[in-house]
N, C-alpha and C positions, 0 to 999 in steps of 0.2 A: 562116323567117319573120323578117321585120325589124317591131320593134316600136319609134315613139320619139313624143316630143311634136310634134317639128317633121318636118311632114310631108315637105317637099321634101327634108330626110334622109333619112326612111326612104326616100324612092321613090327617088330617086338610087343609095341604098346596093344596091336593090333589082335595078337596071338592071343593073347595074355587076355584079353576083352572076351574072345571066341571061345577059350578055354573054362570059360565064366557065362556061357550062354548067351553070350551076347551078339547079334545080327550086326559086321562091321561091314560095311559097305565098300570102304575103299581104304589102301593105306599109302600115300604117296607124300612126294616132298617138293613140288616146285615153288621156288623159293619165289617167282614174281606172280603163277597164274592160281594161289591158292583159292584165290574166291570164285574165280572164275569155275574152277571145280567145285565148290562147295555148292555153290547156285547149281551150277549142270545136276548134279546129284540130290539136290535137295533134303539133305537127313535129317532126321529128325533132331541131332547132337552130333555138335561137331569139337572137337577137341584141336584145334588150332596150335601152332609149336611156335614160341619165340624165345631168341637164344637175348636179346636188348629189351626187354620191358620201358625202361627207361629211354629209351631213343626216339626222337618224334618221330610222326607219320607210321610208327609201329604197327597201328593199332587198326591204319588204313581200312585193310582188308577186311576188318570186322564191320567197318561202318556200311562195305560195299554192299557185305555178305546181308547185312539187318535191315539195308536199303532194298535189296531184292528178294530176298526171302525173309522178312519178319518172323516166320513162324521158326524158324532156325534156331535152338540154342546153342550159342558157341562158350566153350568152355575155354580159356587162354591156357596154355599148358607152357610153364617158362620155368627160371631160373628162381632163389630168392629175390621179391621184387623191392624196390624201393617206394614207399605208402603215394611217392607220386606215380609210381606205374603202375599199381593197383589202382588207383583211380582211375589212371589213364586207360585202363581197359574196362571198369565200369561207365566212364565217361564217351565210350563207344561205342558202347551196345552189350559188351559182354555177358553173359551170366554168370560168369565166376572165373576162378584162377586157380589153377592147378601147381604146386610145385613138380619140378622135376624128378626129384629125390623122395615124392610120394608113392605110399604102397598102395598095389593095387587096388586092394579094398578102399582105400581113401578116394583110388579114381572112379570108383563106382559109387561111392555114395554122391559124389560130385553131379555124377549123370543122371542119378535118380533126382535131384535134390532141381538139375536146371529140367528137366522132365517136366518137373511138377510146378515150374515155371518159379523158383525159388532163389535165391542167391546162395550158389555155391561156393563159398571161400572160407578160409580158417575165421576163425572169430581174430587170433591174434591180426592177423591181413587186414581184415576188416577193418580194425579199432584203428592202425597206421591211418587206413586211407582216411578214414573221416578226420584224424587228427589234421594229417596234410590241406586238407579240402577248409576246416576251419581255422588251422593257422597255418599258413603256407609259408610266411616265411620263417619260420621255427625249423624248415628244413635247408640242407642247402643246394642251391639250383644247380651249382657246374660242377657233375662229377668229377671232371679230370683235374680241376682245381684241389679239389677234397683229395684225390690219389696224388697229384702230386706232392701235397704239406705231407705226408704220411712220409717223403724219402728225402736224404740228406741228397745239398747239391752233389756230390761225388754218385749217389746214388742215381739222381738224375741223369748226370753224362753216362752212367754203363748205361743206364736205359737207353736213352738216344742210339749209342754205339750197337744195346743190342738189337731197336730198330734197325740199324744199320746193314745189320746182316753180319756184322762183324762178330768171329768166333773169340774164346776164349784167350789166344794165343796173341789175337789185333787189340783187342781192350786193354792186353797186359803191357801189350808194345806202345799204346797210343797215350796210354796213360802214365807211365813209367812207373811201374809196380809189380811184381810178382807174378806169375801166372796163376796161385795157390789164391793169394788175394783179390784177383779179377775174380775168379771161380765165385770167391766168400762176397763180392760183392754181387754179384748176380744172384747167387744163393738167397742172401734176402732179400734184392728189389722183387722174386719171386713171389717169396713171403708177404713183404707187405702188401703186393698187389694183388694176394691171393691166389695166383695162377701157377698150374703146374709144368709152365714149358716158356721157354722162350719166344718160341710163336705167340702165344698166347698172350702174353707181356706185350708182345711189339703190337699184335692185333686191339688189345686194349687202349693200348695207348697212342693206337693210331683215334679208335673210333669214339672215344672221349677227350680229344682233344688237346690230351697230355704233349705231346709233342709239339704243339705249337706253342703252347705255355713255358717250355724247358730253357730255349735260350735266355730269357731274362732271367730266369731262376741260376741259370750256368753262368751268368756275368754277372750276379750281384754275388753267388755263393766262391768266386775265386774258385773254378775246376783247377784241374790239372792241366797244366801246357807243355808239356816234356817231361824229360824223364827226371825223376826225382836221387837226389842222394841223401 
């Protein structure tokens, strides 16, 4: 059973299984009643989608899923994780973790590997979590902390601004700079934050907490307050 938010994932991943002789039972994506499907269905291997590794109560639905069907192995299928969110899905029951970006062959030897009642995950994956698990604080706990040092305060307020909803034309106005230079600064808060869109930026930065951390950052860094000559 392939289980994730975004559907043309799961049904893709789905295909792709079937085309490989594999028996997929269901391919769907409800974001609150996943376990609740997985129990109803009871599979043998369930390939579970998380788009936050790292964000607590992630992990929830696997613990529902191992609470009422034990015999279930759930495969986490996410993003590059951080060695505390690989733990944090071993730490729930999981049987392994799938990257996103993996080829299909790599998802089958996964299925074979929790099949056989095994721990399916990279050895690189592996070696993080245990490092995390024996020295924890060697890592560090507040994502949106870590993303924020990574941007200049000026970098900060476009962020803000482009939570804001504000286009490239208000940032330029609100800041007193260039519309060429608003552009150049979005360009790399992009970059440093990894993300290919503006949504995606603001969405980050909503859900790691960047955003509440930014005002103090924006009054100790001197932003901009009008327009500049």
């Amino acid at each position: 059973m392939v289980v994730d938010d975004h559907r043309l994932l799961a049904e893709a991943l789905a295909s792709a299984l079937k085309l490989r002789g594999h028996r997929v039972l269901a391919a769907a994506a409800p974001a609150a009643g996943a376990a609740e499907l997985v129990i109803t269905r009871a599979p043998e291997v369930c390939l579970l989608g998380t788009a936050t590794p790292a964000e607590p109560g992630i992990f929830d639905p696997v613990i529902k899923i191992k609470r009422e069907r034990p015999q279930v192995a759930v495969l986490v299928l996410g993003p590059v994780p951080s060695p505390r969110g690989i733990a944090a899905a071993f730490a729930s029951g999981a049987s392994g973790y799938v990257r996103h970006d993996e080829r299909i062959e790599g998802v089958e030897r996964a299925i074979m590997k929790a099949r056989a009642g095994e721990a399916a995950v990279a050895p690189a994956l592996l070696q993080g979590a245990f490092s995390e698990l024996l020295n924890p604080a060697s890592q560090p706990d507040d994502e949106g902390q870590r993303l924020l040092q990574m941007l200049t305060p000026r970098e900060v307020e476009v962020l803000v601004r482009v939570a804001d909803g504000e286009d490239t034309r208000l940032i330029a106005a609100g800041m007193g700079i260039a519309p060429s230079t608003a552009r150049t600064h979005v360009q790399r808060v992009l970059m440093k934050l990894g993300v290919g869109s503006r949504l995606e930026a603001a969405a980050l930065a909503a859900r790691t907490g960047l955003l509440d951390r930014a005002g103090p950052v924006m009054r100790d860094g001197t932003p901009s307050e009008g327009p500049q000559r």
